[in-house]
ROSE-4610 file (N, C-alpha, C; in Angstrom, 1 decimal, always signed):
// ROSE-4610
residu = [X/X/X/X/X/X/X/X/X/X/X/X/X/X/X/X/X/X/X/X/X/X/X/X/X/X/X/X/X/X/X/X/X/X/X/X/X/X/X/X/X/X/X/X/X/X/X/X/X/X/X/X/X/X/X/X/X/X/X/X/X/X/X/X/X/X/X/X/X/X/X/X/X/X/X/X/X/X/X/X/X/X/X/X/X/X/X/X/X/X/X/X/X/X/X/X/X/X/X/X/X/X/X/X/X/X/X/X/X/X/X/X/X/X/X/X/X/X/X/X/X/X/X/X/X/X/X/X/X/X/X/X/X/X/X/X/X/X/X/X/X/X/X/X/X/X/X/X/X/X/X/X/X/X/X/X/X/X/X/X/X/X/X/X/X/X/X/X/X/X/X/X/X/X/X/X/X/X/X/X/X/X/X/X/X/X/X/X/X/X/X/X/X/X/X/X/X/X/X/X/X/X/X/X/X/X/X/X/X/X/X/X/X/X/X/X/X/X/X/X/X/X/X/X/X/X/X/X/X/X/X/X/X/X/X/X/X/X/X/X/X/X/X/X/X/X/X/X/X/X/X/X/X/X/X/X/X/X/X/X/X/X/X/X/X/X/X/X/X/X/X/X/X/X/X/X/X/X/X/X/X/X/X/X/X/X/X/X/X/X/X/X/X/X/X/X/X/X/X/X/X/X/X/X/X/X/X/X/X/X/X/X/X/X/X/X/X/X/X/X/X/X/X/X/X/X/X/X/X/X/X/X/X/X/X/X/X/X/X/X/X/X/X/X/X/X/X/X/X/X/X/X/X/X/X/X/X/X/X/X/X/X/X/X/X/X/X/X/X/X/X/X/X/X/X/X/X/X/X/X/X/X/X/X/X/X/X/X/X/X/X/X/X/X/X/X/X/X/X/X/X/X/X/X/X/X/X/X/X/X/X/X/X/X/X/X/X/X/X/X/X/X/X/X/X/X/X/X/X/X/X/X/X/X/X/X/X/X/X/X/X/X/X/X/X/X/X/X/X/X/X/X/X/X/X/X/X/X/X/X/X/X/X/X/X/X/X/X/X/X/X/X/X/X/X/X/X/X/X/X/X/X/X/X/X/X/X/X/X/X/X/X/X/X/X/X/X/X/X/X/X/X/X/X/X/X/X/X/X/X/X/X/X/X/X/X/X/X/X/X/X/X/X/X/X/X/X/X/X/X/X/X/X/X/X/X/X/X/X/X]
num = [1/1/1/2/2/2/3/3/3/4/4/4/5/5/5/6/6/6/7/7/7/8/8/8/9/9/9/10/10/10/11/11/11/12/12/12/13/13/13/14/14/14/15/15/15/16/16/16/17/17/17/18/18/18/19/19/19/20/20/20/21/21/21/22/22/22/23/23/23/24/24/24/25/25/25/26/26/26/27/27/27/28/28/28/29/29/29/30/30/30/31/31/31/32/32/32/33/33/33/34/34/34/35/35/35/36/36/36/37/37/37/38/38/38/39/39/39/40/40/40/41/41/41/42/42/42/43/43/43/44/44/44/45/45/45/46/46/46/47/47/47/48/48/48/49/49/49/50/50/50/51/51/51/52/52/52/53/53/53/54/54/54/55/55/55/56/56/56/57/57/57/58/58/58/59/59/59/60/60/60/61/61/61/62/62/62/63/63/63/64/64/64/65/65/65/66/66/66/67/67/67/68/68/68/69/69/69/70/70/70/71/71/71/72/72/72/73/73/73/74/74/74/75/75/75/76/76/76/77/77/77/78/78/78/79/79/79/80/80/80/81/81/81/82/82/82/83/83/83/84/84/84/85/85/85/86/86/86/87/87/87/88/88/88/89/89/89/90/90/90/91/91/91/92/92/92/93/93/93/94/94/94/95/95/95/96/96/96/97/97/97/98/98/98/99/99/99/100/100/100/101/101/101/102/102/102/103/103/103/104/104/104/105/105/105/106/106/106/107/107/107/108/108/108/109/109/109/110/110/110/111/111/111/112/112/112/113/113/113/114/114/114/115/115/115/116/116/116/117/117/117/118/118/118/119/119/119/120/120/120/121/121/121/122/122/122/123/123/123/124/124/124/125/125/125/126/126/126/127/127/127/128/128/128/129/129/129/130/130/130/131/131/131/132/132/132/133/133/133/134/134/134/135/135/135/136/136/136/137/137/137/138/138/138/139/139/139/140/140/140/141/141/141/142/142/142/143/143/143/144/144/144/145/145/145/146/146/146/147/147/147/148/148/148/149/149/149/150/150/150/151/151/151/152/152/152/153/153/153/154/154/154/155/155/155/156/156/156/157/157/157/158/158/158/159/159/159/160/160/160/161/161/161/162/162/162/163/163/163/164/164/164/165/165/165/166/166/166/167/167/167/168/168/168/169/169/169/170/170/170/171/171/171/172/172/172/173/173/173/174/174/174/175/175/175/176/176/176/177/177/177/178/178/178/179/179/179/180/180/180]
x = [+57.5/+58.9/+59.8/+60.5/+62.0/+62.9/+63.5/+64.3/+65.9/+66.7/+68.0/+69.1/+69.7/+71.0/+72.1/+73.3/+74.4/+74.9/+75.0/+75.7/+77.2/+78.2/+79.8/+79.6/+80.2/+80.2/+81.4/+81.4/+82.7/+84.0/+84.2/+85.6/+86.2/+85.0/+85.4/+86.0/+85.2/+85.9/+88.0/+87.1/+88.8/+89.8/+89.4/+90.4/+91.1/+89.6/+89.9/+91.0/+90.6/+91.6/+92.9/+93.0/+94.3/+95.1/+94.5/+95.3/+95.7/+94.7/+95.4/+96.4/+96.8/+97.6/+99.0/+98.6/+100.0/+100.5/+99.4/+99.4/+100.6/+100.3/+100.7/+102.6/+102.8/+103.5/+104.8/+103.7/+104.4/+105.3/+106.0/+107.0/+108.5/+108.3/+109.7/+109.7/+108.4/+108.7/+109.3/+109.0/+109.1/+110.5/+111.4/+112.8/+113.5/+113.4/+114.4/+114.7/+113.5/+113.1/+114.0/+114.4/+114.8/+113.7/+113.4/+112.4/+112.6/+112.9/+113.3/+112.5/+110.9/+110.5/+111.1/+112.3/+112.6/+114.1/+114.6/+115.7/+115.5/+114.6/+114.9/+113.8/+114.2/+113.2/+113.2/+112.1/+110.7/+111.0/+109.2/+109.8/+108.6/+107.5/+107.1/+107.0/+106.2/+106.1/+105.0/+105.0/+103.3/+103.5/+104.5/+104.0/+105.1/+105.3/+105.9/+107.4/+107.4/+108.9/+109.7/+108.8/+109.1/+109.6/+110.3/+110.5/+111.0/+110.3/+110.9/+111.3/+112.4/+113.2/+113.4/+114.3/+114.6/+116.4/+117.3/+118.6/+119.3/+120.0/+121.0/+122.1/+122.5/+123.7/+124.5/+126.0/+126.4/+125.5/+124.8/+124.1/+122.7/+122.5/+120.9/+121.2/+122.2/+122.6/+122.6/+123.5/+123.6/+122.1/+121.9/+120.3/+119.2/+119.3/+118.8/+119.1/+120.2/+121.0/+120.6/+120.8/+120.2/+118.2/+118.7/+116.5/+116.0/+117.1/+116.6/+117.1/+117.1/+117.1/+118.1/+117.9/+118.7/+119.1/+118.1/+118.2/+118.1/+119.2/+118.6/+118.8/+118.0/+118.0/+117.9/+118.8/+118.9/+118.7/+117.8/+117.4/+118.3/+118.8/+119.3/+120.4/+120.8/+121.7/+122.8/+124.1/+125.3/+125.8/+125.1/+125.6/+124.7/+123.7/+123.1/+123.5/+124.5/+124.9/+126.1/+126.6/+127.5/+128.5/+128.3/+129.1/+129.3/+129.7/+130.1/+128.9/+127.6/+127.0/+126.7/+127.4/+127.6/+128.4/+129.5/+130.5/+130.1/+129.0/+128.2/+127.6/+126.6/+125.6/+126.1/+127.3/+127.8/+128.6/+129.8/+130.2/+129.1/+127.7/+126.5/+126.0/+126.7/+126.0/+124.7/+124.3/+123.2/+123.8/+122.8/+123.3/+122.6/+123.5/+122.6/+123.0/+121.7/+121.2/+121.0/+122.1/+121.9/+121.1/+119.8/+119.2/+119.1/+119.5/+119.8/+118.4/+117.5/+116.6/+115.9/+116.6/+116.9/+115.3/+114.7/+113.6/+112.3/+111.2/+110.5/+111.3/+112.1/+112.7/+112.7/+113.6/+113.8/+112.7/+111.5/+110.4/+109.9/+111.1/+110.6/+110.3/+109.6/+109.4/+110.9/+111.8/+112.9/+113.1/+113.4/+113.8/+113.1/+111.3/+110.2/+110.9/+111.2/+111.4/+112.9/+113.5/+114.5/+114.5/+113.8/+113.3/+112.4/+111.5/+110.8/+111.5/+112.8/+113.3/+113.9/+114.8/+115.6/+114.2/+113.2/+112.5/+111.7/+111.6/+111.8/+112.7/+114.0/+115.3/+114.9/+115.3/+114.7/+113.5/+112.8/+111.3/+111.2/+110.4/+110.5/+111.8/+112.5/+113.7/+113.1/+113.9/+113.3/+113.9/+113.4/+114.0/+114.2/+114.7/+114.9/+115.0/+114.1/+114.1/+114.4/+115.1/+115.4/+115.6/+115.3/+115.8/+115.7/+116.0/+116.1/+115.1/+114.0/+112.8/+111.6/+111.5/+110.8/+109.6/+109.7/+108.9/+108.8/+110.1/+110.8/+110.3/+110.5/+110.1/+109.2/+108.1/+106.6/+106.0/+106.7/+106.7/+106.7/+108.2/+108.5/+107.6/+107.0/+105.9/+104.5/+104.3/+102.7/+102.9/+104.2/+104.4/+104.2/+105.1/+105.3/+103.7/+102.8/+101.6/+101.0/+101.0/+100.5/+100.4/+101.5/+102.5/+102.6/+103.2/+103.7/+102.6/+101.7/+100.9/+99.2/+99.4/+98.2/+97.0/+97.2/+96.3/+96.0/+94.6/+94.0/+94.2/+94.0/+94.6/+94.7/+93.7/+93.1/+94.4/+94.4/+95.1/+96.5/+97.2/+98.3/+98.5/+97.9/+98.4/+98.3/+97.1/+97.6/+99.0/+99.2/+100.6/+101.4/+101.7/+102.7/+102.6/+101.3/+101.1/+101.9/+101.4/+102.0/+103.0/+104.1/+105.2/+106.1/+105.2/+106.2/+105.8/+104.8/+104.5/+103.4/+104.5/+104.1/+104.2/+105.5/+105.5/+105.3/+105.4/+105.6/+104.0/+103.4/+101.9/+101.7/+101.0/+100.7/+101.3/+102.8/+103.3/+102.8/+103.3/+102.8/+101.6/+100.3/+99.2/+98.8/+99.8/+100.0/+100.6/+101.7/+102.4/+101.6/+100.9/+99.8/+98.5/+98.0/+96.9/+97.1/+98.7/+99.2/+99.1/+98.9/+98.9/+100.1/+100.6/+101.9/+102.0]
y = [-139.6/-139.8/-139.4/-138.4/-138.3/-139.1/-139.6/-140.4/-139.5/-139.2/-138.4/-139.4/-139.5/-139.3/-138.9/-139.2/-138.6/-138.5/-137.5/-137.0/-136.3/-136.8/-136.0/-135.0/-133.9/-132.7/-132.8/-131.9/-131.9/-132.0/-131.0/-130.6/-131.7/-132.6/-133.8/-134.9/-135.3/-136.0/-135.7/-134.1/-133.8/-134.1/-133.9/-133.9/-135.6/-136.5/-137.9/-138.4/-138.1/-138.1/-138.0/-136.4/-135.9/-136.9/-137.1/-137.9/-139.6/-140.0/-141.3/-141.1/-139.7/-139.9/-139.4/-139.0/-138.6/-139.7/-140.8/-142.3/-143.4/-142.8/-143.6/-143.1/-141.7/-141.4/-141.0/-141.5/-141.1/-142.0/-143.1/-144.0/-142.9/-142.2/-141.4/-140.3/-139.8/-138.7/-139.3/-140.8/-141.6/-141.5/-141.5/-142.6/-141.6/-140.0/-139.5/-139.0/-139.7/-138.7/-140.5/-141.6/-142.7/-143.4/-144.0/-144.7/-146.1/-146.8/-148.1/-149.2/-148.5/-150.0/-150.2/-149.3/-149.9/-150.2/-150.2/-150.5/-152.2/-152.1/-153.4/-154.1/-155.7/-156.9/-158.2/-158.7/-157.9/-156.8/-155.9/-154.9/-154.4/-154.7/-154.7/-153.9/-152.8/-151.6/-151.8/-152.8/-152.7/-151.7/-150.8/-149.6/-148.7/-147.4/-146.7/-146.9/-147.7/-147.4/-149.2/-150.1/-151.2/-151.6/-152.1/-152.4/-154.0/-154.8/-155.7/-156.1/-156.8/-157.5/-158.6/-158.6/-160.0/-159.5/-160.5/-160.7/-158.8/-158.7/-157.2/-157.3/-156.2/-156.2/-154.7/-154.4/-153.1/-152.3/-151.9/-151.1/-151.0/-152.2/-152.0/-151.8/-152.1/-151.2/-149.6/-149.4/-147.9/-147.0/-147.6/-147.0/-147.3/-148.4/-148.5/-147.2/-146.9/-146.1/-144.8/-144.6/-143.3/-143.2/-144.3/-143.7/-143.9/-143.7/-143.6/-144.8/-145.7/-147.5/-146.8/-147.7/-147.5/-149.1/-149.6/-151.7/-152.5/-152.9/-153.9/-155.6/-156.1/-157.5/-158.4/-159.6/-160.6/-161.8/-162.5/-164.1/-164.9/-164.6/-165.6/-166.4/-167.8/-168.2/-167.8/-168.0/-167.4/-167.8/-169.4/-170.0/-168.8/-168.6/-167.9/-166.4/-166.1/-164.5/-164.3/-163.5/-163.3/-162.4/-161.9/-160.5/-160.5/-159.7/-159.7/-158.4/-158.8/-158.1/-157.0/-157.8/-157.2/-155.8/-155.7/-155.2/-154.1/-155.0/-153.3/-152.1/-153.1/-152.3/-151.6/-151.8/-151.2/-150.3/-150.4/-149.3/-147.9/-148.7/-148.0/-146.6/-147.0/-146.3/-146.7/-148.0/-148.9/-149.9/-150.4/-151.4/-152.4/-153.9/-155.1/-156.3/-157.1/-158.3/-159.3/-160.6/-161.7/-162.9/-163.4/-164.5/-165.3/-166.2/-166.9/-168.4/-168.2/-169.1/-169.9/-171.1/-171.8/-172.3/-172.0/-172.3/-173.0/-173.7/-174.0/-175.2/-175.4/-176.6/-175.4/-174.0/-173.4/-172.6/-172.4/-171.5/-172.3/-172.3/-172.7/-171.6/-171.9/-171.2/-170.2/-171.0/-169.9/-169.1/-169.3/-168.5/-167.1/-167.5/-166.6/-165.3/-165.9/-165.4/-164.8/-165.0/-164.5/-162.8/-163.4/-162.2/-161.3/-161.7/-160.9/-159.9/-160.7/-160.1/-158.5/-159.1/-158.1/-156.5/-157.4/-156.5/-155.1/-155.6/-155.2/-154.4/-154.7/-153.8/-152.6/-152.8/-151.5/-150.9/-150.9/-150.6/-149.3/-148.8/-147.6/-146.8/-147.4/-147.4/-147.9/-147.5/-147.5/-148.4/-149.9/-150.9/-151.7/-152.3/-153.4/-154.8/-155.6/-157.0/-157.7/-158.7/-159.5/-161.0/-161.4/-162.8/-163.3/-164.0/-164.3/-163.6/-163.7/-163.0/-162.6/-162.6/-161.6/-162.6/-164.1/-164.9/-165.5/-165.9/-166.4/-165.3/-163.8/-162.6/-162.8/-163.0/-163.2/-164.0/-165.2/-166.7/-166.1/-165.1/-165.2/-164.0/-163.2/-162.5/-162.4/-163.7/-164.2/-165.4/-165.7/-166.9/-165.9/-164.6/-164.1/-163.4/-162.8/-162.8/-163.4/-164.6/-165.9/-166.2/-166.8/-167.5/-166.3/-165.1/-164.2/-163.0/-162.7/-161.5/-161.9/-163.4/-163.7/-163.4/-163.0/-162.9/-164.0/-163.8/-164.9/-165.3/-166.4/-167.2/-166.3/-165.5/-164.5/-163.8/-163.2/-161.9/-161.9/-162.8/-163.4/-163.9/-164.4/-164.1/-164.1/-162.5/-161.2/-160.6/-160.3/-160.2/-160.6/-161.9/-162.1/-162.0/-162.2/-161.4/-160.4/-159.4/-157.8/-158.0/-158.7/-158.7/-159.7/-160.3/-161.2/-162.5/-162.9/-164.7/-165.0/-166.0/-166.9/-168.5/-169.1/-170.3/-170.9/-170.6/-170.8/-170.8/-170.3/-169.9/-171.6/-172.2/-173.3/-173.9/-174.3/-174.3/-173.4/-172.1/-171.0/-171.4/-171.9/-172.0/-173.2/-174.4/-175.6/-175.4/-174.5/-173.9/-173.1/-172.7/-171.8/-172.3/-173.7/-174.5/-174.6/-175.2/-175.8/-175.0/-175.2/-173.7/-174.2/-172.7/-172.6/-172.6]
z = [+117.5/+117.9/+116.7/+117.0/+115.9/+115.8/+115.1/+114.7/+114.5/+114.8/+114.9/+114.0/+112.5/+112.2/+112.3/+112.7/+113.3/+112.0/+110.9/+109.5/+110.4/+109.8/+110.4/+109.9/+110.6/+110.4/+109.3/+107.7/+106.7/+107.2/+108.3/+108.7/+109.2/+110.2/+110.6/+109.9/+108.7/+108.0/+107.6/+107.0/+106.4/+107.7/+108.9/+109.5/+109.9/+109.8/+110.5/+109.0/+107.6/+106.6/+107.0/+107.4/+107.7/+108.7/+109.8/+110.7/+110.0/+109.4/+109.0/+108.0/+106.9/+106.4/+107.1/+108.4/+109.2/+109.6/+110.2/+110.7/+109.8/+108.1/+107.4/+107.3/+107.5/+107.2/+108.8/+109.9/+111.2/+111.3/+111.1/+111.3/+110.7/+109.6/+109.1/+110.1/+110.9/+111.8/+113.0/+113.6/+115.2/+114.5/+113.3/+113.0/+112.8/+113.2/+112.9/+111.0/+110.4/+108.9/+108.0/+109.1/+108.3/+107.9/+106.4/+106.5/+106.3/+107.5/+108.1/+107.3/+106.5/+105.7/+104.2/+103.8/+102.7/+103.0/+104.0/+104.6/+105.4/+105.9/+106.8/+106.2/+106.0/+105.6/+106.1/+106.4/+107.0/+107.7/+107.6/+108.5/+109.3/+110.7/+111.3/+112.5/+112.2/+113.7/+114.4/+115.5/+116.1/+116.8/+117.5/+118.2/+117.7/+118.6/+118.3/+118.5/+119.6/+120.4/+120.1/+119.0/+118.9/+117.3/+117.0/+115.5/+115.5/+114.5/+114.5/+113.1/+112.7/+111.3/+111.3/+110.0/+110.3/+110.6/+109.7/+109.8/+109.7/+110.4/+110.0/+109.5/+109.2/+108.1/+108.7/+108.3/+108.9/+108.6/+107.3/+106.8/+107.5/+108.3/+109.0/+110.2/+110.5/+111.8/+112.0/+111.2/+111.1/+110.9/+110.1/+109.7/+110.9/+111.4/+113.0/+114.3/+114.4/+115.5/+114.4/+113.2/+113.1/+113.4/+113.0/+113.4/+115.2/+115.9/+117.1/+118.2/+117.5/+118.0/+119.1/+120.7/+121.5/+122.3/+121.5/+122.0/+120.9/+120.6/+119.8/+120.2/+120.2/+120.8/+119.5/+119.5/+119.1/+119.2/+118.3/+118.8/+117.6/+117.0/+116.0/+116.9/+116.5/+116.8/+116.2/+116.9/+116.5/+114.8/+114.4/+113.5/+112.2/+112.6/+111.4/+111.0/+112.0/+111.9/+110.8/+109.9/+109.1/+109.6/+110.0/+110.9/+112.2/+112.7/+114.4/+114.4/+114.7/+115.4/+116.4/+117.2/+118.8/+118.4/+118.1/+117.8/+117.0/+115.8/+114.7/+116.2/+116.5/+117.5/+118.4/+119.3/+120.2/+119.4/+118.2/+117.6/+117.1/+117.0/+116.4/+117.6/+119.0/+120.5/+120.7/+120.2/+121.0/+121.5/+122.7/+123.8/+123.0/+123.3/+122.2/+123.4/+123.3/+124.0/+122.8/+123.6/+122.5/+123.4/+122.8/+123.4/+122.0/+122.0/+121.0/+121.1/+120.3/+119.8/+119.0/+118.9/+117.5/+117.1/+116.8/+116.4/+117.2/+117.0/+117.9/+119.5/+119.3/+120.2/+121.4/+121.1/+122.1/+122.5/+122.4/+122.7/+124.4/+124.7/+126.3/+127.5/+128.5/+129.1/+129.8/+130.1/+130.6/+129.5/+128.6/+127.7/+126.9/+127.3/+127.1/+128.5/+129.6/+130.9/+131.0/+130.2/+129.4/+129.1/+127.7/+127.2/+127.8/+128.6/+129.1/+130.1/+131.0/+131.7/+130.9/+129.8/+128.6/+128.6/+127.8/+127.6/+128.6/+130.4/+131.8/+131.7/+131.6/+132.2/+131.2/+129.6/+129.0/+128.5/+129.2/+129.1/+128.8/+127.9/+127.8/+126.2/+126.3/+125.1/+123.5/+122.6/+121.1/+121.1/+120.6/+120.8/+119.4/+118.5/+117.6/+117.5/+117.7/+118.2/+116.5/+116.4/+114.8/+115.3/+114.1/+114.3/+112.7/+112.0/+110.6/+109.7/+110.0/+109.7/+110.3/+111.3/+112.4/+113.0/+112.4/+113.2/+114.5/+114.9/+116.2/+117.1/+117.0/+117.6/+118.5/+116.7/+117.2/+117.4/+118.0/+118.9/+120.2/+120.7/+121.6/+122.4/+121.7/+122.1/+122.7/+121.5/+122.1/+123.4/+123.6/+125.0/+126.0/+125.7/+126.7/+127.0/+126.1/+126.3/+127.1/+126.5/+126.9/+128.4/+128.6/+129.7/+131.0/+130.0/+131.5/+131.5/+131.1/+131.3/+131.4/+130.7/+131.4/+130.2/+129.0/+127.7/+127.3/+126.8/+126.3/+125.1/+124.7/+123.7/+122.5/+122.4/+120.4/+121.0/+122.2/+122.2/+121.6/+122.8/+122.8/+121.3/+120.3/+118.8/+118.3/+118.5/+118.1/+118.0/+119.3/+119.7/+118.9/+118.9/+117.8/+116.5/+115.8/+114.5/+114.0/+115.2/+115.0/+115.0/+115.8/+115.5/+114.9/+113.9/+113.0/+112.7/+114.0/+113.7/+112.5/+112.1/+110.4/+110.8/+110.5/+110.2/+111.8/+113.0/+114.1/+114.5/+114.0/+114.6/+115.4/+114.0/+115.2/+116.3/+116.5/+117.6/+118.7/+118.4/+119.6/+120.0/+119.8/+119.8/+120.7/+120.1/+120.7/+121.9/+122.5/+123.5/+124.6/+124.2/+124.5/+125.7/+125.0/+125.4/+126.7/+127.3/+128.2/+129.1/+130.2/+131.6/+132.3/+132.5/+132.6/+134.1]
């Protein structure tokens, strides 16, 4: 009996190289040549067509609408905003959704159903989700995981991982247990 090792072929390697350093470097090609992680903080891409931050500023706007952004959604409550928002993003030629979620108290099911709706209408669109620091986000991601798509507990936060969840984790998790 032979015994067969599968040795990569040279070119293969160079090439699987090549692609992860395009991997590394494809976010300034998805943004329009902006490179949104030294601009926006936190700053979090689990896909292509998704970004999430924390708080914006005129300056993160603009730099948003040049790299493509065509949604940007809002969870902060009104009290934590400095600026007129709305007003940046729509002068920016992005359409902006405000769901305003004050911390764990609000991580209720309408409000998951909320967002999920938001996220439905523009499906498909280069979107910008924020909220003070990108945790709230990734609360309202793994419920919606959770709750509305039906993932299992790892998956679901996962989910919010990728998109921001830190201090909220355990809540989400405790939110989670409960069948909805």
């Amino acid at each position: 009996m032979t015994s067969h090792t599968a040795v990569p072929n040279p070119d293969q390697l160079n090439h699987s190289v090549a692609i992860d350093t395009v991997s590394n470097a494809g976010n300034s090609v998805l943004d329009n040549g902006v490179d949104l992680s030294t601009i926006l903080e936190p700053y979090f891409r689990p896909d292509d067509t998704t970004i999430v931050c924390g708080a914006l500023n005129d300056e993160k706007v603009v730099a948003l609408a040049k790299s493509g952004v065509e949604l940007v959604i809002n969870l902060q409550p009104d009290d934590e905003l400095s600026f007129d928002e709305a007003a940046a993003v729509e002068r920016a030629g992005m359409h902006y959704e405000h769901l305003p979620i004050n911390g764990a108290a609000d991580l209720k099911q309408l409000n998951i159903l909320a967002f999920d709706n938001i996220l439905r209408q523009h499906h498909g669109k280069k979107t910008a989700v924020h909220c003070g620091s990108g945790n709230r986000v990734g609360a309202a991601m793994a419920l919606r995981a959770g709750w509305l798509r039906g993932r299992k507990m790892d998956t679901a936060m996962e989910r919010g991982r990728s998109h921001g969840l830190t201090k909220l984790e355990q809540e989400v998790h405790n939110r989670l247990l409960v069948p909805r």
